[in-house]
Steps between C-alpha positions, in 0.01 A plus 500: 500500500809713551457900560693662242662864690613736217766765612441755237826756383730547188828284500870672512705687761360828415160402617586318813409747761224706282182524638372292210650238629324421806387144403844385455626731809240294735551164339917476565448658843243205573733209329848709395674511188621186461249231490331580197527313183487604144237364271540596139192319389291809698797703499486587896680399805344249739492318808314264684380397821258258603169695425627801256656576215677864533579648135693772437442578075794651331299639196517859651226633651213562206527139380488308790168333454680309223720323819166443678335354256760281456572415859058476522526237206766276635393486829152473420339785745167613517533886527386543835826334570696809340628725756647848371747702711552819326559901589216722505491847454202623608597331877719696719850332566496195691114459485378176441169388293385187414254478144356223340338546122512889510650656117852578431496871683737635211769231632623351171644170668121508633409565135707190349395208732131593441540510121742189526297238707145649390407569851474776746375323795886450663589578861707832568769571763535867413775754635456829548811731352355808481662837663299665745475814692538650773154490583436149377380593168565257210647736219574301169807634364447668147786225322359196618724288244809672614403445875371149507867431319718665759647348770413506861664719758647288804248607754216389230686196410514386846111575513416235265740253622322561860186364345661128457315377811146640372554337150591173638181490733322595189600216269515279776102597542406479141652150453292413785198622321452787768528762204173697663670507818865641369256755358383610788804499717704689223243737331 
């Protein structure tokens, strides 16, 4: 059975670089821009290598259960083959937690693959994007809508893209079956 690895983020130029867009950020750093493949049937991008299915949805952000579902469906996964990547902002930038079957956290991409496939019990890749202080101190900023939607400095930016290596070793773990021990190395 093929893992299915969900990029979550909202489609369109102005969202490219916004911190909401993590999912997608990590997935064309891993694979680029250019190999994936649009499905209109789930209404995501896609591409395929021998053991995964990578999915990018292009429903915007708050409906993208609605492209897993689909993609879940057609590909016939059990759920413990989902794998979420998504931003997190209650982790401090560039952090790096792995979940499984924990509730949506007020993350409403989170929110619409739970209520779309029925199920909770989904593996996490999350990303921290939260600002921090000078003395290490998460501090939520007050707009989190506003924040989550703008874009990333350069210097942040390049933080996430320096995580490629990590994610890979991740995935490459969980396919194996070794989620427990990705847990532990990451977490």
């Amino acid at each position: 059975m093929k893992y299915l690895i969900v990029g979550l983020g909202n489609v369109g130029d102005a969202y490219m670089r916004s911190r909401h867009n993590v999912g997608f950020i990590v997935l064309d750093a891993l694979y680029g821009e250019s190999v994936w493949s649009k499905n209109t049937t789930c209404n995501a991008l896609f591409y395929e290598d021998g053991e995964s299915v990578y999915i990018k949805p292009l429903t915007m952000m708050n409906l993208s259960g609605e492209s897993v579902s689909c993609a879940q469906k057609r590909y016939e996964s059990d759920v413990d083959h989902i794998v979420v990547i998504h931003d997190d902002l209650d982790l401090a930038l560039g952090e790096i937690r792995i979940s499984k079957g924990s509730g949506d956290g007020g993350h409403n991409g989170i929110k619409s693959i739970i209520e779309k496939i029925g199920e909770k019990d989904f593996i996490r890749i999350r990303i921290g994007i939260s600002p921090m202080t000078l003395f290490g101190n998460k501090k939520k900023p007050r707009n989190t809508s506003s924040y989550v939607l703008q874009n990333f400095s350069d210097t942040h930016l390049q933080k996430i893209l320096s995580l490629k290596d990590d994610i890979r070793e991740i995935l490459s773990l969980i396919s194996k079956g070794d989620l427990q021990k990705a847990m532990n190395r990451f977490n």
